[in-house]
C-alpha positions as CSV (number, residue, x, y, z in Angstrom):
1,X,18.5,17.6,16.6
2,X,16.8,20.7,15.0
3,X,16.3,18.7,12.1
4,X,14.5,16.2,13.8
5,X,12.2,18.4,15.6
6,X,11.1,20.6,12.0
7,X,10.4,16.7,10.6
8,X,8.4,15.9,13.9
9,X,6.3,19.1,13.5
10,X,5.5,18.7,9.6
11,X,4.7,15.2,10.3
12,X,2.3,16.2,13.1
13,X,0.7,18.7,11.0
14,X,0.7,16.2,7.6
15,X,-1.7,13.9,9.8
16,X,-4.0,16.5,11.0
17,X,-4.2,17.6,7.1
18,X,-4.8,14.0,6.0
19,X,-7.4,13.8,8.8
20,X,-9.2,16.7,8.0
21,X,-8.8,16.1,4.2
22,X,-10.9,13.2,4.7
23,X,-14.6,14.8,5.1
24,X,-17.2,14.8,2.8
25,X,-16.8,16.0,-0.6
26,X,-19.3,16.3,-3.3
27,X,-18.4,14.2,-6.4
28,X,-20.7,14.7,-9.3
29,X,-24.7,14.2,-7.9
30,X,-23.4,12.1,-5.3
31,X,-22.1,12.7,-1.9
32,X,-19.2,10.8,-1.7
33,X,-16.6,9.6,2.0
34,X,-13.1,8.5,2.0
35,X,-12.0,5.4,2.9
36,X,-15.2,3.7,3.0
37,X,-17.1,5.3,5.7
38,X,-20.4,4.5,5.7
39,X,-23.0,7.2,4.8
40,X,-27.0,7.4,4.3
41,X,-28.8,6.6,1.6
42,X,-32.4,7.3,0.9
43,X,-35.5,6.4,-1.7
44,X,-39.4,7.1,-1.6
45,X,-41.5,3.1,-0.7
46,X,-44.5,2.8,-2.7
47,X,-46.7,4.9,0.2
48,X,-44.7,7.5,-0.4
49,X,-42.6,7.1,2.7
50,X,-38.8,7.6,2.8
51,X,-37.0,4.7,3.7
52,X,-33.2,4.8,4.6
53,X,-30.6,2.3,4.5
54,X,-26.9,2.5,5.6
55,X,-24.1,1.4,3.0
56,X,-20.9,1.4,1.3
57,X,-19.6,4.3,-1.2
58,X,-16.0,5.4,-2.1
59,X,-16.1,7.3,-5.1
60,X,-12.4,8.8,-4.7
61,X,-12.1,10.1,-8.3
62,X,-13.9,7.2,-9.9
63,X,-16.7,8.6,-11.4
64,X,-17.9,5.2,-12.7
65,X,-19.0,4.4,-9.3
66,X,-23.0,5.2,-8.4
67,X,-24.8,4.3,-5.5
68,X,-26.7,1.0,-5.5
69,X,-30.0,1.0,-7.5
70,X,-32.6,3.4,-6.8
71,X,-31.0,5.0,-4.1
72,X,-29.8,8.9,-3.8
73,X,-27.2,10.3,-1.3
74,X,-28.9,11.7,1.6
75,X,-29.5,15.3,2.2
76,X,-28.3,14.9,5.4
77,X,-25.2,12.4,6.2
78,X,-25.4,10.2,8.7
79,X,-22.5,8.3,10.7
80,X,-22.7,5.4,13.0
């Protein structure tokens, strides 16, 4: 029964790692989100205005993968 209870506990706090391992990380110049969370992405228009736009990234490791053409990572994230 004791067993049961340690493996209970380290499953519990295995979770709340995983959860908390999921935040933003910096990968190379861009600022990358697990499991496809959406995050900001940002570029100057042609009046000098910054437009924003709301996409797709996992980078995970995978350095090959870049944001979509002419667009940065925000300086500041933003969820929906």
């Amino acid at each position: 029964m004791l067993k049961l209870s340690l493996f209970g506990i380290a499953l519990i706090l295995f979770l709340v790692g995983e959860t908390w391992s999921q935040r933003n990380y910096e990968c190379g110049k861009r600022i990358c989100v697990r499991n496809y969370r959406p995050f900001c992405g940002e570029r100057e228009d042609a009046d000098g205005r910054i437009e924003e736009k709301m996409f797709f990234n996992r980078c995970d490791f995978d350095l090959s993968q870049d944001c979509d053409e002419g667009w940065v990572p925000c300086k500041t994230k933003k969820y929906v």
